[in-house]
C-alpha positions in Angstrom: 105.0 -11.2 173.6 102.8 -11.7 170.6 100.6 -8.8 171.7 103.3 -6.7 171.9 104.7 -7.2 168.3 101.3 -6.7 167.2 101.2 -3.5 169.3 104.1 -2.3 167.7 103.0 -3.2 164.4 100.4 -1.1 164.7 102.3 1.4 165.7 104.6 1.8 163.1 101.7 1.3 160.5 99.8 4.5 162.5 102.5 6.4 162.7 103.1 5.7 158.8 100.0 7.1 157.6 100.8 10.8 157.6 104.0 10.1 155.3 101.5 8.0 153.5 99.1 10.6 152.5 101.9 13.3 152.2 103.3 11.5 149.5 100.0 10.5 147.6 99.5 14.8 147.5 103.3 15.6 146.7 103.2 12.9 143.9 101.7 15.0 141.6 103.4 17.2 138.9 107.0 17.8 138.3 110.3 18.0 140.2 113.4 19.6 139.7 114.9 19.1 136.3 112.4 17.7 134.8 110.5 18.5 131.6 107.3 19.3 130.1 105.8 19.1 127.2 102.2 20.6 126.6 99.9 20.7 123.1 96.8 23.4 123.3 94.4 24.5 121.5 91.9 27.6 120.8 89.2 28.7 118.0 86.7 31.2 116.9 83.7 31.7 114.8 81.4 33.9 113.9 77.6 33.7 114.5 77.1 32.2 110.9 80.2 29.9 110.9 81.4 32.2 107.5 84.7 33.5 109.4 86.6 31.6 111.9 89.7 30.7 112.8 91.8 28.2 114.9 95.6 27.5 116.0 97.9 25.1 117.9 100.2 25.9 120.6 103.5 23.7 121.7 105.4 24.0 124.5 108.8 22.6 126.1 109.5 23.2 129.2 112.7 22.7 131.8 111.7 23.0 135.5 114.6 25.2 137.1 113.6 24.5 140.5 110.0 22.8 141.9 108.0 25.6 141.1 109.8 27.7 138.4 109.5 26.3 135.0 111.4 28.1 131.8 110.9 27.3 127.8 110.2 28.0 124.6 106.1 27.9 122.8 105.4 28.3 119.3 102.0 28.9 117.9 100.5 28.5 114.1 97.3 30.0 113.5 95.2 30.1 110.8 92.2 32.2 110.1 89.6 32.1 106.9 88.1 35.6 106.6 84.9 36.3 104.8 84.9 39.2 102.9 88.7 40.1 103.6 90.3 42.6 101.3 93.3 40.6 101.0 93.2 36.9 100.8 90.4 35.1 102.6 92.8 32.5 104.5 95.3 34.1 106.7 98.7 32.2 108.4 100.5 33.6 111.5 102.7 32.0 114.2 104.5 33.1 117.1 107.3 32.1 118.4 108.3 32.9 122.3 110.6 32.0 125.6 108.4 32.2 129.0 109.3 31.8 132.6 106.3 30.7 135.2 106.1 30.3 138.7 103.8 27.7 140.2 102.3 27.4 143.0 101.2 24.7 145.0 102.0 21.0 145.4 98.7 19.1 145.1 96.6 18.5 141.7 95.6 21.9 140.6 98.4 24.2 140.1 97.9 27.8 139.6 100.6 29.9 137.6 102.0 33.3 136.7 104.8 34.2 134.6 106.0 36.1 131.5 106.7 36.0 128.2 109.1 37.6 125.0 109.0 36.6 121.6 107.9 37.7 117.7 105.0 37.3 115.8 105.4 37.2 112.2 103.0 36.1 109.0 100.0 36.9 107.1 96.8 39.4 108.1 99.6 40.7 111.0 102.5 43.2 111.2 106.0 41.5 112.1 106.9 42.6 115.6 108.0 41.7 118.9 105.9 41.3 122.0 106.0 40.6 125.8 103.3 39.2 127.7 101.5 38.6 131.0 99.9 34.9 131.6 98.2 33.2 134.2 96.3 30.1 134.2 95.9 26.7 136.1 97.2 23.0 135.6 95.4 19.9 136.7 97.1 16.6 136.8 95.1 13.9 136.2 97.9 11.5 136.4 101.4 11.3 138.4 102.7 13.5 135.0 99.6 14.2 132.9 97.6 17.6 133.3 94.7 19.4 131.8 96.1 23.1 130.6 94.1 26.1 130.2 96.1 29.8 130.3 95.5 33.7 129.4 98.3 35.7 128.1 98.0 39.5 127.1 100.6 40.5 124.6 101.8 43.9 123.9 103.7 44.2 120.9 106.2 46.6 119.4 109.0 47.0 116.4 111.8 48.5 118.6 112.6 49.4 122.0 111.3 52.7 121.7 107.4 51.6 121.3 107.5 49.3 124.5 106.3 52.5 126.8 103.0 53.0 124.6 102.5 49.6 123.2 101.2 48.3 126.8 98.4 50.7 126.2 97.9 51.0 122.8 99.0 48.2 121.0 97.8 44.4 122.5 96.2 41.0 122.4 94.7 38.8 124.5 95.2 35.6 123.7 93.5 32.1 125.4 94.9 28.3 125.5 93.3 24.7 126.2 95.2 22.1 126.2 97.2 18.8 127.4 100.7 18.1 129.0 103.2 15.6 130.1 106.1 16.1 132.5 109.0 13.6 131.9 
């Protein structure tokens, strides 16, 4: 009798393993209805450290289903210009809803979505934009993840310039950074 309770012990504990390691893989990153929040980073220089500029990126995020995550970034840049025929420190910030698709259920998370928004301040010309972005997530933690993302931004004053500004008028622009879902 005892070596069958043991046999069926071991059993259960066998046949436990697979739910086991499905759920260590599927712990990571967020669920429906849940949030994230995500702080980045990115910075230039020239070669003699004369002109550079840096900026910081916030995000907050509302996970619509699984994969799909919608919210709202804002950016604030700042930029000190040697030389510059206006002032040599320059301000700008953007401001912008996005919608992104991940994919994946395991640590590293590759994305693709969209973006809409305005960019106003100094050194740029008030406008709108829509963008393109891709980029990876990797949690570290249950919740915590290393960011890093590409956008391309095409920007225009009025519905008219969207058909050339995808040509004619864009920016790339590049994130590092930190998140939390919650």
């Amino acid at each position: 009798m005892n070596r069958i309770n043991t046999a069926a012990v071991t059993l259960v504990l066998l046949g436990a393993l697979p739910m086991a390691a499905s759920a260590q893989t599927s712990g990571f990153g967020p669920d429906e209805g849940e949030r994230e929040f995500s702080i980045s980073g990115t910075g230039s220089s020239d070669q003699d450290f004369d002109s550079g500029s840096f900026g910081l990126t916030g995000d907050l995020g509302w996970y619509l289903q699984d994969h799909v995550v919608a919210g709202v970034r804002q950016s604030v840049n700042y930029a000190s210009i040697e030389g510059a025929d206006l002032d040599d420190d320059f301000w700008n910030g953007t401001t912008r809803g996005y919608l992104n698709y991940q994919f994946g259920d395991d640590r590293t998370r590759p994305f693709v979505g969209g973006s809409l928004g305005g960019i106003y301040g100094d050194g740029v010309k008030d406008s709108g934009f829509a963008g393109l972005e891709t980029g990876i997530k990797y949690y570290v933690r249950d919740k915590t993840y290393f960011l890093g993302r590409v956008e391309y931004q095409f920007f225009f004053d009025n519905s008219d310039d969207v058909d050339d500004a995808f040509q004619d008028d864009g920016a790339w622009a590049y994130t590092v950074g930190l998140g939390y879902n919650f």
